[in-house]
C-alpha positions as a LaTeX table, in Angstrom:
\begin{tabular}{lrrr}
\hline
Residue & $x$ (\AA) & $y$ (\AA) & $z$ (\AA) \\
\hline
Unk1 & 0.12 & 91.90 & 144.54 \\
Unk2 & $-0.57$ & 89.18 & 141.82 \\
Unk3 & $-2.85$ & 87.57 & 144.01 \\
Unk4 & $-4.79$ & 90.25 & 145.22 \\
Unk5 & $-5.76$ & 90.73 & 141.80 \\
Unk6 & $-6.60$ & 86.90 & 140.89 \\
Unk7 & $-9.29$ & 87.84 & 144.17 \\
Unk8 & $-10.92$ & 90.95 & 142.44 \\
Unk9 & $-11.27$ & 89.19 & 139.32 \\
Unk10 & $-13.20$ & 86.34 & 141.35 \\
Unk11 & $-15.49$ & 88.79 & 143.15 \\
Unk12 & $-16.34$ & 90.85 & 140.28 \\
Unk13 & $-17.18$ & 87.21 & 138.41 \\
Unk14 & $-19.06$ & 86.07 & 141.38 \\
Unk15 & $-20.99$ & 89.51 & 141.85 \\
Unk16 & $-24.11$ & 90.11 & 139.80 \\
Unk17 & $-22.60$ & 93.09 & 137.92 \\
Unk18 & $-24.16$ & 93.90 & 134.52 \\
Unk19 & $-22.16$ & 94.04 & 131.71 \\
Unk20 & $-21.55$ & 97.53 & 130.20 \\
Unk21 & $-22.99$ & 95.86 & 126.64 \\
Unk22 & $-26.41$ & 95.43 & 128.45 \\
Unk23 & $-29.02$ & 96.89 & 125.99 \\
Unk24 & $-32.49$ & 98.11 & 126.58 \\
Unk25 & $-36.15$ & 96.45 & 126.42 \\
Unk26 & $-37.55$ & 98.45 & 123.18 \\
Unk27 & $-41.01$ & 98.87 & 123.50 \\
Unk28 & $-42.95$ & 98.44 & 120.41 \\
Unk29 & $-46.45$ & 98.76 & 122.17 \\
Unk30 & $-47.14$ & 100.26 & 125.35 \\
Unk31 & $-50.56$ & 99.47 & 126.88 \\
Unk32 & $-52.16$ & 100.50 & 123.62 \\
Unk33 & $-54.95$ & 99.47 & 121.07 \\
Unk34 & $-54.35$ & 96.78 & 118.38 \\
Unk35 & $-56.41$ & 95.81 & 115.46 \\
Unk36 & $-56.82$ & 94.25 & 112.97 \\
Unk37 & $-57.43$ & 96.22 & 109.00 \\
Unk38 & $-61.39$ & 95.38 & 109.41 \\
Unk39 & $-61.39$ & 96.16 & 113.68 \\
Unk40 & $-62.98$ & 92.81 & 114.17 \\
Unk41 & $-60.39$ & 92.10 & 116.48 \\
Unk42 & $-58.71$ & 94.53 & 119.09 \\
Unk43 & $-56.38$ & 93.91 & 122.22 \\
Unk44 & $-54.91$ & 96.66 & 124.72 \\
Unk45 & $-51.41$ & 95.59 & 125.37 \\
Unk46 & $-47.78$ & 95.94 & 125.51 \\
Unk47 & $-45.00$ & 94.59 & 122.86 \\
Unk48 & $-41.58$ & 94.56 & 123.62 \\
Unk49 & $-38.49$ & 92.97 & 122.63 \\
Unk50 & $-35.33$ & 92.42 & 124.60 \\
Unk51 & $-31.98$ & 92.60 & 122.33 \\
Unk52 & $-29.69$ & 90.65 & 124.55 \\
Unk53 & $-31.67$ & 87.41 & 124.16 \\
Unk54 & $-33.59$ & 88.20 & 121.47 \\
Unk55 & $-36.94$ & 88.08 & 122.80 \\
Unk56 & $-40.44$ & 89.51 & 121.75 \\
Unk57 & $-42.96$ & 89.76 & 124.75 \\
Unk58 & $-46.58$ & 89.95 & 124.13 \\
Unk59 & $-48.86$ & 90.97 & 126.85 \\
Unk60 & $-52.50$ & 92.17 & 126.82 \\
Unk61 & $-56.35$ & 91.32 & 126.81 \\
Unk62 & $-58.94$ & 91.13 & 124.33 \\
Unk63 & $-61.15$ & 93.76 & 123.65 \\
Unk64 & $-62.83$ & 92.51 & 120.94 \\
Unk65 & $-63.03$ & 89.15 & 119.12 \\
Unk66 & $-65.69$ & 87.40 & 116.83 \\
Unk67 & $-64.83$ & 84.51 & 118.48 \\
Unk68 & $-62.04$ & 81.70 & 118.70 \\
Unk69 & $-59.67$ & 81.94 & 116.22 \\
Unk70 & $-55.14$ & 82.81 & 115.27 \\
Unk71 & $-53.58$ & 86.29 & 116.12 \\
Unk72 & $-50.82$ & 86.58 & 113.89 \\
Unk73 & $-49.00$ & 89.56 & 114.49 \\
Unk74 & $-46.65$ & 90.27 & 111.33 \\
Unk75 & $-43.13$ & 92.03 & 112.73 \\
Unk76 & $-40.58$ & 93.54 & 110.44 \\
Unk77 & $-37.06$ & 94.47 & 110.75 \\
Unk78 & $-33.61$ & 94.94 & 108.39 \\
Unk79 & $-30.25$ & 93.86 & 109.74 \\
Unk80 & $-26.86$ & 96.02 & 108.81 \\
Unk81 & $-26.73$ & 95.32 & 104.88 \\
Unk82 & $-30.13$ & 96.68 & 105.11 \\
Unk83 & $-32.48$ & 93.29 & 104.45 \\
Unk84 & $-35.74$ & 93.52 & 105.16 \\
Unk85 & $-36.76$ & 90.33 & 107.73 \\
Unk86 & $-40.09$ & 89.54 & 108.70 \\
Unk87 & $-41.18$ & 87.26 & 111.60 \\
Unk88 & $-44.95$ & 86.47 & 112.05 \\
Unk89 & $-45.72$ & 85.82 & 116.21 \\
Unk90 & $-49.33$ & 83.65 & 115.53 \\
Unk91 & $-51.18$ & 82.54 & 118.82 \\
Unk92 & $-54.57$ & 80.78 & 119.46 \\
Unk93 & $-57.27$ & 82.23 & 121.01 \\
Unk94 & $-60.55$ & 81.58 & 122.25 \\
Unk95 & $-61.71$ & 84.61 & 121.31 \\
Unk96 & $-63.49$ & 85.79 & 124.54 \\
Unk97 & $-63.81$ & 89.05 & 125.79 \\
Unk98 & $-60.80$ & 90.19 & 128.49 \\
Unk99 & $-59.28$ & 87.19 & 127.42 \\
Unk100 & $-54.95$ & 87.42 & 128.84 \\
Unk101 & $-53.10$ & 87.13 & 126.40 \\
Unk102 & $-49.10$ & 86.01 & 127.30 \\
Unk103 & $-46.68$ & 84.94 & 124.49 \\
Unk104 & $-42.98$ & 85.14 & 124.05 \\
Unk105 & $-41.06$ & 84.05 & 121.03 \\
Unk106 & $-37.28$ & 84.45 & 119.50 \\
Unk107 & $-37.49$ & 85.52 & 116.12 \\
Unk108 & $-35.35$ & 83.49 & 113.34 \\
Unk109 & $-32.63$ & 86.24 & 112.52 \\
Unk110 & $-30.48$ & 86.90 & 114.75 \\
Unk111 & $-28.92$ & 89.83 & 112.82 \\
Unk112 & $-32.18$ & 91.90 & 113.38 \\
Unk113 & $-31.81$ & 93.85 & 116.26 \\
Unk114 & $-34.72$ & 95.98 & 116.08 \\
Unk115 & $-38.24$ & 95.28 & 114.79 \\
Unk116 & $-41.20$ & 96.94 & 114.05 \\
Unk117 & $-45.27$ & 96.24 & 113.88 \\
Unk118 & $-45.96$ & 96.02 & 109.73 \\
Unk119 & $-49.42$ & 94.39 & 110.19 \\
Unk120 & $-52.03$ & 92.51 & 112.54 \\
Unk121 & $-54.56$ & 89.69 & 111.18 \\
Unk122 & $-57.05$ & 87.81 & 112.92 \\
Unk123 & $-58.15$ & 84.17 & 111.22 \\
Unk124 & $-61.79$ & 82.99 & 112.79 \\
Unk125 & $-61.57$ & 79.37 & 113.04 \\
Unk126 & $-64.15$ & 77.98 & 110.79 \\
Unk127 & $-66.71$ & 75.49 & 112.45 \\
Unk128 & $-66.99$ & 71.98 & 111.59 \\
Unk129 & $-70.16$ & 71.00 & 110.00 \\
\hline
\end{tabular}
């Protein structure tokens, strides 16, 4: 009997089961409009964030853009003892119009397991005279 058990254990570790701890993709943004305070910069596009590894996913195109330039999208959560974190996601851009825009990042608190959009700024890059 002893070793038909040692055999389930080594099928259920070899099969791709889930684990019953799995947790749900939140979805922050969900093919919707982002700006910026002064709407010099919009993007339609989805923002999600795994808990299980921790990851933010940014995916979209540019709607509107003044031209190349840093999308810094400020994110804010609070852990248990109710601490506010922040984590800014920053990407360059060229500032073009239906331009993809694909980032992932892992923010640097792991005891945040839920964030939220606080604020989105664009910086133009400043030409070189």
């Amino acid at each position: 009997m002893g070793s038909w058990r040692a055999i389930f254990v080594i099928l259920l570790l070899v099969a791709d089961v889930p684990p019953a701890y799995a947790t749900p993709t939140i979805r922050l943004l969900s093919n919707s409009q982002l700006c910026d305070s002064e709407r010099t910069f919009c993007f339609r596009g989805s923002l999600s964030f795994d808990q299980n590894p921790r990851l933010l996913r940014l995916n979209g195109r540019v709607q509107k853009a003044p031209g190349p330039g840093m999308l810094r999208i400020i994110l804010t959560g609070t852990n248990r003892l109710e601490h506010r974190r922040y984590a800014p996601m920053e990407l360059r851009l060229r500032g073009t119009y239906s331009e993809i825009i694909d980032h992932k990042m892992i923010p640097d608190y792991p005891d945040v397991y839920s964030w939220a959009i606080d604020r989105v700024e664009y910086i133009v890059d400043q030409g070189v005279d």
